[in-house]
C-alpha positions as CSV (number, residue, x, y, z in Angstrom):
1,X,-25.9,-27.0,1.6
2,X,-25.9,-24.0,3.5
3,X,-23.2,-23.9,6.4
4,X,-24.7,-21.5,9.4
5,X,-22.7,-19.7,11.7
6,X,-21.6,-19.0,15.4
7,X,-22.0,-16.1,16.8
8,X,-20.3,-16.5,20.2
9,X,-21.6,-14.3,23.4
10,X,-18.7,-12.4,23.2
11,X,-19.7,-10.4,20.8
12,X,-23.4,-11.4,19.3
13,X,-25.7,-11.2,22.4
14,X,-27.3,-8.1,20.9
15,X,-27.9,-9.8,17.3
16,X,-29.2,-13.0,18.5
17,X,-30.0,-13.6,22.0
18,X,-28.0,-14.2,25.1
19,X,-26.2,-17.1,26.0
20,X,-26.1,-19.1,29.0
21,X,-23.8,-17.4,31.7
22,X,-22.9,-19.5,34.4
23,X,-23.3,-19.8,37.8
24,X,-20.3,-19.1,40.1
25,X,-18.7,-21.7,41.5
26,X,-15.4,-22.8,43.2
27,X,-13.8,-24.6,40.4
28,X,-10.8,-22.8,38.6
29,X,-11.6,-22.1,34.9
30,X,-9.7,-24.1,32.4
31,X,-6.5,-22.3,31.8
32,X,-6.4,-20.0,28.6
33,X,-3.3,-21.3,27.1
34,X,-3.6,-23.8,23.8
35,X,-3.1,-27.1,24.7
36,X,-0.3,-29.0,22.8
37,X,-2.1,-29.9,19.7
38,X,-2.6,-26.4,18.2
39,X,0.8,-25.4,18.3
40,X,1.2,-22.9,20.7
41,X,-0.5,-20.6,18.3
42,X,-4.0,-19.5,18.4
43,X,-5.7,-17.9,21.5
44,X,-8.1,-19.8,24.2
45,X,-10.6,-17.4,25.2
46,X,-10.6,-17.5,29.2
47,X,-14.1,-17.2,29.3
48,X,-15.8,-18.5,26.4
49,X,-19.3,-20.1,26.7
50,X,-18.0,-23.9,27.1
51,X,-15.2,-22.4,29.8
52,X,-18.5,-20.8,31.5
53,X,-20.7,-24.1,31.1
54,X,-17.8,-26.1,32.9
55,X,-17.2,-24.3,35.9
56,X,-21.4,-24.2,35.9
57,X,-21.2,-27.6,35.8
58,X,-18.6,-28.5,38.3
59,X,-20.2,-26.3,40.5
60,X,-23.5,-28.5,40.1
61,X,-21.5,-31.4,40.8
62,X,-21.7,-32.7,36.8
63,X,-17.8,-33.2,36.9
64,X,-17.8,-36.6,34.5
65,X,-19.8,-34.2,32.0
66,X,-17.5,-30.6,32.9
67,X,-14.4,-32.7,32.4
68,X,-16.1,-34.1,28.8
69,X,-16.9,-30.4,27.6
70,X,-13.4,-29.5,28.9
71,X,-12.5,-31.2,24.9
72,X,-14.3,-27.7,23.8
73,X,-13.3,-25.2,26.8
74,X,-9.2,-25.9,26.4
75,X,-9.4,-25.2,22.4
76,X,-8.9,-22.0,20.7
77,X,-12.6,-21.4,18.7
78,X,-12.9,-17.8,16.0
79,X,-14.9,-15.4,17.6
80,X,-17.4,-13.7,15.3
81,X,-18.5,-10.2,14.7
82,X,-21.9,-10.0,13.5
83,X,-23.0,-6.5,14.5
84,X,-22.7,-2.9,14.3
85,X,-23.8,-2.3,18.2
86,X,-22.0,0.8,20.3
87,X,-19.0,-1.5,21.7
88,X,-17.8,-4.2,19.1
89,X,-14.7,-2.7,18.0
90,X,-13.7,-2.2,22.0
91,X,-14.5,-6.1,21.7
92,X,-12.6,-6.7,19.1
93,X,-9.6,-4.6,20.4
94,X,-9.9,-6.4,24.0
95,X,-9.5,-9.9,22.1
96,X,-6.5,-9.0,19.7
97,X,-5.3,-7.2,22.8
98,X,-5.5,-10.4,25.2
99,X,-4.0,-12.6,22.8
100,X,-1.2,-10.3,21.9
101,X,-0.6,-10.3,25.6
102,X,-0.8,-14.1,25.7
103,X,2.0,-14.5,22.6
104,X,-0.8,-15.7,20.7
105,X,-3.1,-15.5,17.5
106,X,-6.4,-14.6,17.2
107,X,-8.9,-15.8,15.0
108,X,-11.9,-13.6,13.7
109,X,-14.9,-13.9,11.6
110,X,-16.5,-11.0,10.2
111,X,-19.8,-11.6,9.3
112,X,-22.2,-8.2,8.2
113,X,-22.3,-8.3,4.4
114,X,-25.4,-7.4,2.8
115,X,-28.3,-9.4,2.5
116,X,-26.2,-11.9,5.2
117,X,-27.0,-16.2,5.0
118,X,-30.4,-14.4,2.3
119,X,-32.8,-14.1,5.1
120,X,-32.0,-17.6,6.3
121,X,-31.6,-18.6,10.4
122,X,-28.8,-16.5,10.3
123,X,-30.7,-13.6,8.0
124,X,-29.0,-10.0,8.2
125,X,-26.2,-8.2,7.7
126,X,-25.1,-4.4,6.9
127,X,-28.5,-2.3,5.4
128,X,-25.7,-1.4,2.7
129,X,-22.4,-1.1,1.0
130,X,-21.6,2.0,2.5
131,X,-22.3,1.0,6.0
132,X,-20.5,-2.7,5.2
133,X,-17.4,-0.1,4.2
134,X,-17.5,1.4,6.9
135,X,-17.9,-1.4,9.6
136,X,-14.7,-3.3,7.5
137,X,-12.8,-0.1,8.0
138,X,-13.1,0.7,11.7
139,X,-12.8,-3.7,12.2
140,X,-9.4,-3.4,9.7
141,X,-8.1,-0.6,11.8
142,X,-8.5,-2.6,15.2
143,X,-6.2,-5.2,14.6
144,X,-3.8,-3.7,12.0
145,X,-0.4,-4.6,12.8
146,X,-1.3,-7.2,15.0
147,X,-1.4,-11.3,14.6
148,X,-4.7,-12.9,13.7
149,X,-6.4,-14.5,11.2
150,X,-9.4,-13.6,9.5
151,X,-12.1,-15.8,8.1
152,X,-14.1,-13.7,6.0
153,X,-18.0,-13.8,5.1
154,X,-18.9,-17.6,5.7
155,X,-21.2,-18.4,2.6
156,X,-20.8,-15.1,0.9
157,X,-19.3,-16.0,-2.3
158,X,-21.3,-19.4,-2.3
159,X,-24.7,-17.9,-2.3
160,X,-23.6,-15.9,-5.2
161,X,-22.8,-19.2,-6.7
162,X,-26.1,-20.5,-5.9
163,X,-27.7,-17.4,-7.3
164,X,-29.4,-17.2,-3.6
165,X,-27.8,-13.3,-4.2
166,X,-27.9,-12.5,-7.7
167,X,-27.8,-9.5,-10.0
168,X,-26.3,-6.5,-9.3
169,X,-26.8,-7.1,-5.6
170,X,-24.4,-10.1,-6.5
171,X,-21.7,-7.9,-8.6
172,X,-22.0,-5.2,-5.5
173,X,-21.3,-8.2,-3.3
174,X,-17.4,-9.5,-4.9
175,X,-16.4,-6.2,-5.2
176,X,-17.3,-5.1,-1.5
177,X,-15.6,-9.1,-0.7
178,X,-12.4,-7.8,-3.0
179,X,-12.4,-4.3,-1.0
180,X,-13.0,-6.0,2.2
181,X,-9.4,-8.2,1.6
182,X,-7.7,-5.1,0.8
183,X,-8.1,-2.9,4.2
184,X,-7.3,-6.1,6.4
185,X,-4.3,-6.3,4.1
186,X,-3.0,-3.0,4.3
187,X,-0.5,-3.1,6.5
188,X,1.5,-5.9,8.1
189,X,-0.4,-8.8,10.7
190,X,-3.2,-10.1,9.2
191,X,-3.9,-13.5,7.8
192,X,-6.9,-12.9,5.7
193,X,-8.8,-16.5,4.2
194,X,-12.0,-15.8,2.0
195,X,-14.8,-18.2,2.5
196,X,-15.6,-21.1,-0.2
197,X,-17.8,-22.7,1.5
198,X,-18.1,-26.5,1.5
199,X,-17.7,-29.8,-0.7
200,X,-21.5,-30.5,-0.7
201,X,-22.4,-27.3,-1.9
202,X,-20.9,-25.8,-5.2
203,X,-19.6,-28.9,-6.7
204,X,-18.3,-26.7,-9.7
205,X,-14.4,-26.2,-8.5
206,X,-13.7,-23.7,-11.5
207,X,-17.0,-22.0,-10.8
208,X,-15.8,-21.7,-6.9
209,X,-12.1,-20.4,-8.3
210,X,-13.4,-17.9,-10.8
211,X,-15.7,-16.3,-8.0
212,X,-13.4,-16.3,-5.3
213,X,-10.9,-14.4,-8.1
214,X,-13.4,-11.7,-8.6
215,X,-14.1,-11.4,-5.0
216,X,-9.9,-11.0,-4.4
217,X,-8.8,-14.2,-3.0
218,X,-5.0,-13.4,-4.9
219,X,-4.8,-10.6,-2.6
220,X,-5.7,-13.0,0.6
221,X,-3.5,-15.7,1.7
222,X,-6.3,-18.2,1.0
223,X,-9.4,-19.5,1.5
224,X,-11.5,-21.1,3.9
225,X,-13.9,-24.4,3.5
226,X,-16.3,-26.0,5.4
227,X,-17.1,-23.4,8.3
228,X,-20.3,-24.1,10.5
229,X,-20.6,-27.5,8.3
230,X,-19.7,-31.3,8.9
231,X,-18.1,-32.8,5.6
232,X,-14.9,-34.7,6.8
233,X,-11.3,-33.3,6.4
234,X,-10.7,-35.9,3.6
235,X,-13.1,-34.5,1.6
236,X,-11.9,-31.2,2.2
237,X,-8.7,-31.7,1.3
238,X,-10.1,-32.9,-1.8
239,X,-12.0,-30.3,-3.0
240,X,-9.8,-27.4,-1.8
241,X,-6.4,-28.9,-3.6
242,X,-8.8,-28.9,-7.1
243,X,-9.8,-24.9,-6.1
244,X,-6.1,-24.4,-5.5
245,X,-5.0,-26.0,-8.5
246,X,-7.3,-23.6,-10.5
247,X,-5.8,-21.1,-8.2
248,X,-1.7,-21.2,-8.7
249,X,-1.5,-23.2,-5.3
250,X,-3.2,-20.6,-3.4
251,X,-3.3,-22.2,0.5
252,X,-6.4,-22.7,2.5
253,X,-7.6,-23.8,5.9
254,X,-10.2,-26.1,7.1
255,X,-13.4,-25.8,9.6
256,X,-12.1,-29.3,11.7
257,X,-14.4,-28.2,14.8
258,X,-17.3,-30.8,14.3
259,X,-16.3,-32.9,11.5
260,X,-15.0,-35.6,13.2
261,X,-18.3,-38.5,12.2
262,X,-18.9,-36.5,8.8
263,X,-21.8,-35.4,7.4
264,X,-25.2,-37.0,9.2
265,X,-27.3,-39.1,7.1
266,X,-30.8,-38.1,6.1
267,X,-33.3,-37.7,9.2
268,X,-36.0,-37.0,7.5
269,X,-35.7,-33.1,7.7
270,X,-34.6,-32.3,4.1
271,X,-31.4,-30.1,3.7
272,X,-31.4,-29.3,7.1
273,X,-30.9,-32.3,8.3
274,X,-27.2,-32.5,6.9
275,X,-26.3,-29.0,8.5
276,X,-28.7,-27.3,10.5
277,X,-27.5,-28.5,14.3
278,X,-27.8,-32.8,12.7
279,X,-27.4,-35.1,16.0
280,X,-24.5,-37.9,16.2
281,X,-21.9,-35.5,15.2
282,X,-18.3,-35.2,16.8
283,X,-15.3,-33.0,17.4
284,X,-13.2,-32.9,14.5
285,X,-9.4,-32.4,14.6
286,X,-7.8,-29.9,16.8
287,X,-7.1,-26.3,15.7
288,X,-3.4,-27.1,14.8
289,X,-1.0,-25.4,12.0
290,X,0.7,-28.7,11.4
291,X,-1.7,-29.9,8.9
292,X,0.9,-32.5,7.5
293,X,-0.7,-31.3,4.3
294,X,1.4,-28.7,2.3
295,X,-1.8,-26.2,1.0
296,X,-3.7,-26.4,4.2
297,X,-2.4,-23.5,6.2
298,X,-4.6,-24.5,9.1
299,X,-7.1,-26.6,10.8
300,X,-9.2,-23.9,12.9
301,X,-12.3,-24.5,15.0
302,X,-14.1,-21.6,13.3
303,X,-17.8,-22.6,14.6
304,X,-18.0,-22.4,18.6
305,X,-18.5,-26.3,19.1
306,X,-22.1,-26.2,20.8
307,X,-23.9,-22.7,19.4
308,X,-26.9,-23.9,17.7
309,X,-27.1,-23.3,14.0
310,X,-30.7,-22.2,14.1
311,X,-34.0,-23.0,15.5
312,X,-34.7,-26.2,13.1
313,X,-36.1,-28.2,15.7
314,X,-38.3,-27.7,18.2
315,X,-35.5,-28.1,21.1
316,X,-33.1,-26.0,19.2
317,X,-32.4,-22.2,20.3
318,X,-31.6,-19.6,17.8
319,X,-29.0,-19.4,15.3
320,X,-25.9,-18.7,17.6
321,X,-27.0,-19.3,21.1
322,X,-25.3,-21.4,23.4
323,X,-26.4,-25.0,23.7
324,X,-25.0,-27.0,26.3
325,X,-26.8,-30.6,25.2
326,X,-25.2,-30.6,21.8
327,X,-22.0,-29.0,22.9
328,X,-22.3,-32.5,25.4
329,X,-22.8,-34.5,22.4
330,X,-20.1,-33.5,20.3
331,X,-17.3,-33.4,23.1
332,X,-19.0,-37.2,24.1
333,X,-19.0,-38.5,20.7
C-alpha cells in the first residue's frame, strides 16, 4: 500500500496545481501558536490552507463548519518541498525563519528523489542524482543550525522494497538516501527521520531494517512510518518497535494526522481504496512529543489533513491540492 503525499500551497503550487486561496473576510485567523497538546514545540503555519479555508468560511457565514476545520487550522502540519522552481529555498528559509522567531520547530518533507512515488499520482522527482545532490545541498544549507525536523523521502526506501524501483536505479537510490542524511546532519539543528513507510506495506520487518541500514538510518535519529496513510497508531507502534529492535533501539515517529478510524475497509476500488483519499476517515492524535511511548520520538501531522492524495475518484483534485470537503470530513469525524 502505497502512502501518497501532501504537497501543501506553500510551496507545491508550481508542481501540482493551486490551492484554494480564500476570500477575505473579517474574522481573525486562528492564532499561530501550538495549542497545548503538541507541547509547545512544533510550528502552526499562520496561513496554511485550512487557516485560509476558515476565515473563507466564517466570512460565508459557515461558522459551525470554520469552527470544525479549526481541529486542522490550530495544528502544526510538515510542509513539503517537492520542486526545484526559482524561490523554494527563499520558502524554506522564510518557514525555518518564522518558526525560529516563534521559539518553535519546524517540520519539513523533502520529497524530489528520482523516479518519485514510480510514475504514480504523485509521479516525479529530480531528472537525476546530480540534480537530487544538488537540490539536498542548497535545502541542507537553509536550515543548518537551526531546529526542525526532517521527514525524508515518503515511500523511497519502500518502493525499493517492493522492487517498484529496482536495479541499479535502486542501488543509486540508498546511497543518494545515505548521502541525503549526511548533509542535513552536518552540523548541529536537524532532526533527520528516514521514511519506512507503513504496516500494510512491507510486512518483512528485517527486510525494512536492512534497507533503511543501507540507505543510513544509523546516521539519522530515526525513522518515520505511516506518512500520507491511515493504519492506527497501535499498529504502528507495533511494527516500528520490531524495526527498532532489528535496529539497536533506533527511535521513530509516527504520521497521527488521519489515523484516528484506521484503515477504511474495501470500497470496491482495489488498493486505492485503503489509501488513495478513502472516505470515513478521522483526525488522528495531535502532533505531540509526549508519546508516552519510549521509541516514538513524535507523533507529527506529516500529511496536510485535507490535500487530496490523487485524483482516484471522479470528485477528487490532484495529488496535493487543497480539498476542503474531505478536510470537513476528517475534522467532523
Amino acid at each position: 500500500m502505497r502512502s501518497l503525499p501532501v504537497l501543501g500551497c506553500l510551496v507545491t503550487i508550481a508542481v501540482l496545481g493551486g490551492c484554494t486561496s480564500a476570500p477575505p473576510g473579517p474574522a481573525p485567523t486562528p492564532p499561530a501558536s501550538p495549542s497545548a497538546t503538541d507541547s509547545g514545540v512544533f510550528y502552526v503555519e499562520p496561513e496554511a490552507p485550512a487557516v485560509k479555508q476558515v476565515r473563507a468560511w466564517e466570512a460565508q457565514g459557515r461558522t459551525a463548519d470554520a469552527a470544525a476545520l479549526r481541529r486542522i487550522a490550530g495544528e502544526p502540519n510538515a510542509v513539503w518541498f517537492a520542486d526545484d522552481k526559482p524561490g523554494h529555498l527563499d520558502r524554506a528559509r522564510r518557514l525555518i525563519t518564522a518558526a525560529g522567531a516563534a521559539g518553535r520547530t519546524a517540520v519539513l518533507v523533502p520529497y524530489w528523489v528520482p523516479e518519485r512515488d514510480c510514475g504514480g499520482h504523485s509521479g516525479g522527482g529530480a531528472p537525476d542524482a546530480a540534480a537530487y545532490r544538488t537540490w539536498i545541498d542548497g535545502l541542507a544549507e537553509v536550515v543548518r543550525g537551526r531546529p526542525v525536523i526532517v521527514v525524508l523521502e515518503p515511500d523511497a526506501v519502500p518502493h525499493v522494497l517492493d522492487e517498484c524501483v529496482s536495479g541499479p536505479a535502486a542501488q543509486e537510490r540508498l546511497t543518494l538516501l545515505r548521502e541525503a542524511v549526511e548533509t542535513f546532519k552536518r552540523g548541529d539543528g536537524a532532526r533527520v527521520y528516514l521514511d519506512a513507510g507503513n504496516p500494510g506495506w512491507i510486512k518483512d520487518t528485517d527486510r525494512v531494517a536492512a534497507a533503511l541500514e543501507e540507505a543510513g538510518v544509523h546516521d539519522a535519529d530515526g525513522f518515520s512510518l505511516n506518512v500520507a496513510n491511515f493504519k492506527t497508531t497501535e499498529d504502528n507502534i507495533a511494527y516500528g518497535t520490531a524495526i527498532s529492535d532489528r535496529l539497536g533501539g533506533k527511535p521513530f515517529v509516527i504520521d497521527t494526522s488521519r489515523n484516528g478510524n484506521g484503515p477504511a475497509p474495501n470500497d470496491g476500488r482495489g488498493s486505492d481504496g485503503h489509501w488513495c483519499n478513502p472516505p470515513g476517515r478521522a483526525l488522528g492524535p495531535a502532533p505531540t512529543e509526549d508519546t508516552g511511548t519510549p521509541r516514538v520520538d513524535a507523533y507529527l501531522w506529516v500529511k496536510r489533513p485535507g490535500e487530496s492524495d490523487g485524483a482516484c475518484t471522479p470528485d477528487a483534485p490532484p495529488a496535493g491540492q487543497w480539498w476542503p470537503e474531505y478536510a470537513l470530513g476528517l475534522a467532523t469525524n
